[in-house]
N, CA, C and O of each residue as an XYZ file, in Angstrom:
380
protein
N     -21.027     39.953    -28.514
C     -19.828     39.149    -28.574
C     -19.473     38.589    -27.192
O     -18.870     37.526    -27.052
N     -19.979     39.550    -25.938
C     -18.959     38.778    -24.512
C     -20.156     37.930    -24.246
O     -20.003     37.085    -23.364
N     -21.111     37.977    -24.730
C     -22.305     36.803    -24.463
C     -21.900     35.715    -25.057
O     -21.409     34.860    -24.321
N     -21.969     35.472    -26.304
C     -21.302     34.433    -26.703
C     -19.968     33.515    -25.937
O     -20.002     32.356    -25.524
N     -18.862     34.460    -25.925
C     -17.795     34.114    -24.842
C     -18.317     33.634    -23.525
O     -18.039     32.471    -23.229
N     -18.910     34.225    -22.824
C     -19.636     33.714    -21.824
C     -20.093     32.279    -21.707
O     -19.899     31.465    -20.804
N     -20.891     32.152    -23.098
C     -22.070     30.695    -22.951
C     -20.734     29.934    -23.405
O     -20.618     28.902    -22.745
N     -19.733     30.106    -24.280
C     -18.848     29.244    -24.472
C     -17.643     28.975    -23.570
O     -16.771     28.168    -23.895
N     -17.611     29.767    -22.274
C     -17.035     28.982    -20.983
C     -17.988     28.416    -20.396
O     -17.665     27.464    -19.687
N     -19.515     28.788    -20.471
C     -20.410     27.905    -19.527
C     -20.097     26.542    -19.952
O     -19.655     25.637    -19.245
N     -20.378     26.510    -21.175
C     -20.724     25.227    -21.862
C     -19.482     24.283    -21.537
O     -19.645     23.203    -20.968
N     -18.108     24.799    -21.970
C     -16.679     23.847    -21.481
C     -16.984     23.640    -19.851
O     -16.842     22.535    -19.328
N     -17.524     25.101    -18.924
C     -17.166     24.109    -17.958
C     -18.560     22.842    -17.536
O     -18.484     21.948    -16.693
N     -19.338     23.058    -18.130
C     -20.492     22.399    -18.300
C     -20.103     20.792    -18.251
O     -20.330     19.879    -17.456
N     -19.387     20.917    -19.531
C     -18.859     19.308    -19.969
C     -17.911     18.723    -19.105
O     -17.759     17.555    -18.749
N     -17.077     20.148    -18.737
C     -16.118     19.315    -17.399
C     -16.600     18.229    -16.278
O     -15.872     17.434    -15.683
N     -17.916     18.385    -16.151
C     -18.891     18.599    -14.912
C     -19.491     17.098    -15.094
O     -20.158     16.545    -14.219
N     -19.216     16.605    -16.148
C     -20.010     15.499    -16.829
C     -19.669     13.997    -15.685
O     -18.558     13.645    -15.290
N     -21.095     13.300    -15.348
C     -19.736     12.165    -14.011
C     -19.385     10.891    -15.264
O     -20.158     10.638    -16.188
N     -18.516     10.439    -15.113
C     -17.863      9.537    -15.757
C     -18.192      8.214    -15.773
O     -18.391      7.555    -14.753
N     -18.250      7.845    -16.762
C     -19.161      6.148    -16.981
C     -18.712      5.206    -15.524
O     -17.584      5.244    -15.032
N     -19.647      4.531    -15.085
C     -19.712      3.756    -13.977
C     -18.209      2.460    -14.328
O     -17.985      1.760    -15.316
N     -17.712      2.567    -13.460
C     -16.432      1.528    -13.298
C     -17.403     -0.041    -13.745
O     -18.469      0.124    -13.152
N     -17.447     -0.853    -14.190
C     -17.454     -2.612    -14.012
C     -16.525     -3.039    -13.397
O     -15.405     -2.529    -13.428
N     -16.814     -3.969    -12.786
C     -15.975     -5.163    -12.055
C     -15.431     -5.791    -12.835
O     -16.242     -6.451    -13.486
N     -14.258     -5.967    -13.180
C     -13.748     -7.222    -13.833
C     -13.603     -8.550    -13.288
O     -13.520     -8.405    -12.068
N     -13.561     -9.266    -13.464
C     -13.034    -10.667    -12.759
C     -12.012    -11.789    -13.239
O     -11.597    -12.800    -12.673
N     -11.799    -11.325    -14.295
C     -10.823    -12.025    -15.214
C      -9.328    -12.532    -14.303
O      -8.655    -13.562    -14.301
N      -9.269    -11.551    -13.759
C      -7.901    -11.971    -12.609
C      -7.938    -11.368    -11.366
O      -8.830    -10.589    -11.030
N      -7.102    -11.662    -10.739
C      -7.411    -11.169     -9.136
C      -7.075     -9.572     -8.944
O      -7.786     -8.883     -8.212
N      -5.738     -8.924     -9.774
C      -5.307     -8.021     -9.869
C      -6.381     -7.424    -10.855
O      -6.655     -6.287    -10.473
N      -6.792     -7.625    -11.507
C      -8.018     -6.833    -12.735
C      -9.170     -6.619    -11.558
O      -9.371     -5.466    -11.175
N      -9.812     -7.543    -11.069
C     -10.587     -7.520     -9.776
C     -10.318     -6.223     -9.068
O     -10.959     -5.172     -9.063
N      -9.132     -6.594     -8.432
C      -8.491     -5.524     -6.938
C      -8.741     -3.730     -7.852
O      -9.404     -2.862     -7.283
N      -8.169     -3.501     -9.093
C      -7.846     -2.299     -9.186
C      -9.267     -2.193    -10.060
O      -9.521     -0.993    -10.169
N     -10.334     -3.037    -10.755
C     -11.223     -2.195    -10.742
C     -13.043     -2.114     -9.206
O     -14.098     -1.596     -8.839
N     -12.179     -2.936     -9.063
C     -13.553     -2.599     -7.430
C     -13.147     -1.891     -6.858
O     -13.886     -1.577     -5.925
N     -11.775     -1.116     -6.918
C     -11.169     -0.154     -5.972
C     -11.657      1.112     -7.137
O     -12.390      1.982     -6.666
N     -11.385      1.198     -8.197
C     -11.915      2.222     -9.207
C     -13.628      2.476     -8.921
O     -14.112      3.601     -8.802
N     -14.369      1.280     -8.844
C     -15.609      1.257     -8.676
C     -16.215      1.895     -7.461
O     -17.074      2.776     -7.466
N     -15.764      1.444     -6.626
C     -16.051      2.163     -5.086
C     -15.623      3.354     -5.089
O     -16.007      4.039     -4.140
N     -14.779      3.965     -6.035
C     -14.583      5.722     -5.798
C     -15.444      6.198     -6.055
O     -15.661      7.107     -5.254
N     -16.496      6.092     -7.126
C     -17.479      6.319     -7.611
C     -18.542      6.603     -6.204
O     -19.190      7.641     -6.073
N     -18.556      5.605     -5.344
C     -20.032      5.731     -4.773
C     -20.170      6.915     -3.754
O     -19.028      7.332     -3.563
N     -20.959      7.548     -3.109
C     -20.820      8.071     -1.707
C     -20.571      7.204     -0.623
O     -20.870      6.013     -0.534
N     -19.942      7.987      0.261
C     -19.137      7.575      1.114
C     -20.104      6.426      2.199
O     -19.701      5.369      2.684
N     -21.309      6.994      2.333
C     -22.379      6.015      3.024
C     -22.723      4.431      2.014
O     -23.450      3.561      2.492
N     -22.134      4.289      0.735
C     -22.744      3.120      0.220
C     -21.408      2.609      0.171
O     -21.379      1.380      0.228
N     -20.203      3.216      0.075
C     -18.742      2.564      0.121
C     -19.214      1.386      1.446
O     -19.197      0.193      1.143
N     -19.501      1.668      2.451
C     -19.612      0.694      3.614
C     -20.311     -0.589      3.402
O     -19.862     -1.713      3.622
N     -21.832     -0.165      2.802
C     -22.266     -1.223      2.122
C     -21.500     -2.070      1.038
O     -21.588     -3.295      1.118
N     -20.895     -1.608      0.220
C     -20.188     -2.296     -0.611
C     -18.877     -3.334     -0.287
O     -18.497     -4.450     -0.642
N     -18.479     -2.353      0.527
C     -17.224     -3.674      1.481
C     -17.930     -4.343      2.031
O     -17.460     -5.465      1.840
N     -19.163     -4.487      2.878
C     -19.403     -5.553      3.607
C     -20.071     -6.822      2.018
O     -20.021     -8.048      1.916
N     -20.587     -5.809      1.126
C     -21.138     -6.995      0.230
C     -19.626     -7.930     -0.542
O     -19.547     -9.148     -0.706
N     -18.676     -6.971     -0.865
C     -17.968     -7.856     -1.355
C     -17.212     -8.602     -0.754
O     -16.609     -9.440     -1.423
N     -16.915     -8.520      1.258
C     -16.193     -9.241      1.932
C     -17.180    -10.732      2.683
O     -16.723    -11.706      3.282
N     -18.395    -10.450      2.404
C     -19.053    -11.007      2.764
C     -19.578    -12.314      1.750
O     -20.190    -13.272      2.222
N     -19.218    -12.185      0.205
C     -19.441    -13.118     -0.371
C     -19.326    -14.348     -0.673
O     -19.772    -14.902     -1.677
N     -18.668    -14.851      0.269
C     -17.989    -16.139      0.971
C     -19.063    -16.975      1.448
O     -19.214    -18.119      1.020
N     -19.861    -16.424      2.367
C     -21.695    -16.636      2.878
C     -21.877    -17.269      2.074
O     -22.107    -18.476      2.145
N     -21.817    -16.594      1.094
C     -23.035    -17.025      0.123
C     -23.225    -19.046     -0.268
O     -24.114    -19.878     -0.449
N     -22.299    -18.987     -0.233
C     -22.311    -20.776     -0.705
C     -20.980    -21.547      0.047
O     -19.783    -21.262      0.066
N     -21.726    -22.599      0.621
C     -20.725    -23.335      1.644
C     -19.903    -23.908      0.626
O     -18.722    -23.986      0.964
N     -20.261    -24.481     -0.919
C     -19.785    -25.377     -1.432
C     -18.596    -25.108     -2.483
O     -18.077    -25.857     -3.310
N     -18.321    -23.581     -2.101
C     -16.878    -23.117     -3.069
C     -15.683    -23.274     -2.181
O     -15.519    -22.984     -0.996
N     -15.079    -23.687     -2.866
C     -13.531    -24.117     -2.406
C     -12.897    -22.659     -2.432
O     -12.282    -22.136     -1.503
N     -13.209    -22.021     -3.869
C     -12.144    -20.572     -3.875
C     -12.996    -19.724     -3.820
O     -13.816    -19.519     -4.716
N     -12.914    -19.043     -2.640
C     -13.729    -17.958     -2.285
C     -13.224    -16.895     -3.014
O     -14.065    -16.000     -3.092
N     -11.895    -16.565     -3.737
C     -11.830    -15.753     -3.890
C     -12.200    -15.414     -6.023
O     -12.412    -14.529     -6.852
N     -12.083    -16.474     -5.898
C     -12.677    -16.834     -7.660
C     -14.359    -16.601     -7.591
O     -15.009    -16.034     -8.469
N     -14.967    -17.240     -6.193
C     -16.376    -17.102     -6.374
C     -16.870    -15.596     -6.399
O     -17.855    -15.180     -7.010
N     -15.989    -14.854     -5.611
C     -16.076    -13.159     -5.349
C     -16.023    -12.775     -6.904
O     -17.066    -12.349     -7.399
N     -15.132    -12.868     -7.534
C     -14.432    -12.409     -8.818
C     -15.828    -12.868     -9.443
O     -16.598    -11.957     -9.748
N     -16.267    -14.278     -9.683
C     -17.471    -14.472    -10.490
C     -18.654    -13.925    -10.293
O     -19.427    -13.650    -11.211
N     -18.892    -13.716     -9.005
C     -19.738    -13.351     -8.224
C     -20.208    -11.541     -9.053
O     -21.138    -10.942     -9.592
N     -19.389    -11.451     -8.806
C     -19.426     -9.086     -9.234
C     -18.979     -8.776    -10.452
O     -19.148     -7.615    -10.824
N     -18.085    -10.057    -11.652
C     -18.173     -9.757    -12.558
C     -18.329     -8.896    -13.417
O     -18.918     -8.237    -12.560
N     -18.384     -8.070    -14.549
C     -19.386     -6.513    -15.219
C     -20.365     -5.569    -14.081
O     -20.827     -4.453    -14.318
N     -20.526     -6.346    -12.818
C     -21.168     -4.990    -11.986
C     -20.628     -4.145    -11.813
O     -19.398     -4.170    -11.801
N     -21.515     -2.763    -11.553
C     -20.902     -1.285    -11.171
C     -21.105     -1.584     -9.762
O     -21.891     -2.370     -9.233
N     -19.963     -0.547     -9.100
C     -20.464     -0.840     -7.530
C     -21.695     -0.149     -7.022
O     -21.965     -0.160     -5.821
N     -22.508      0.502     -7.990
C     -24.221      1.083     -7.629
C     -25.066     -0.302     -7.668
O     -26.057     -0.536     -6.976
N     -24.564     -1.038     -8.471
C     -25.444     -2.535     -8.652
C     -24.600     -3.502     -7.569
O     -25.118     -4.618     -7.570
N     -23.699     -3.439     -6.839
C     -23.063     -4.176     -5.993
C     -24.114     -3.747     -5.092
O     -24.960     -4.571     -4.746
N     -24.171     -2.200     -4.549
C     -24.552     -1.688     -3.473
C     -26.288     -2.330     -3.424
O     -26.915     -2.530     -2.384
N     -26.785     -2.558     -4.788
C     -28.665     -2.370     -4.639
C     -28.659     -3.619     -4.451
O     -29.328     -4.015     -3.497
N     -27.950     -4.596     -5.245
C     -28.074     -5.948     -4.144
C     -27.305     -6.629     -2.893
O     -27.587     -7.702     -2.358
N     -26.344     -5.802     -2.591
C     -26.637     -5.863     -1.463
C     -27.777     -5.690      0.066
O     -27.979     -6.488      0.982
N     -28.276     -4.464     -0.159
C     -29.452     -3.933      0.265
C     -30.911     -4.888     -0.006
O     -31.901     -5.071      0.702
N     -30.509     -5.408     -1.437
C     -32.056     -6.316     -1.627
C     -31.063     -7.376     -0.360
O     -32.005     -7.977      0.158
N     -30.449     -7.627     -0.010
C     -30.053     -8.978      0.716
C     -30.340     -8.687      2.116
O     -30.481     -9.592      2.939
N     -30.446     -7.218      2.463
C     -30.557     -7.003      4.107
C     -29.156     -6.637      4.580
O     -28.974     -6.724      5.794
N     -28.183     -6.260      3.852
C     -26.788     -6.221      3.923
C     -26.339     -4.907      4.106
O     -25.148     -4.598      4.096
N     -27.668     -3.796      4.345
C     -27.520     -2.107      4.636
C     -27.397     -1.957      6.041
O     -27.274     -0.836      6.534
């Protein structure tokens, strides 16, 4: 019987333990933006958080020919997790 009890706190705290579906970027609005890339970046370790601010402050670079940099950002990261912010950044030389 305390075996059983046993595997059935392993197991709850087991599930506690579980990491939680990757944040997306929204882009739909600027405020949907702000609070989920800030949700998204909690997610990463603290060494790819750096990468990730420079990729998303840096997306301005990317094209001389946008007027709203800050709409192109929003379009730009769209449904990404910030693990897929971070790997292309890095494919860009941006580590």
């Amino acid at each position: 019987m305390r075996l059983g009890y046993l595997g059935g706190l392993l197991a709850l705290a087991l599930a506690g333990c579980e990491e939680p579906e990757p944040v997306a970027i929204d882009g739909s609005s600027e405020a949907a933006f702000v609070a989920s890339a800030s949700a998204a970046r909690a997610q990463l370790p603290l060494d790819d958080r750096l990468i990730f601010d420079r990729a998303i402050n840096t997306v301005g670079a990317r094209s001389n020919r946008e007027r709203d940099v800050d709409a192109f950002k929003r379009r730009t990261f769209d449904g990404m997790t910030a693990a897929q912010v971070v790997e292309d950044a890095r494919a860009r030389g941006l580590d």
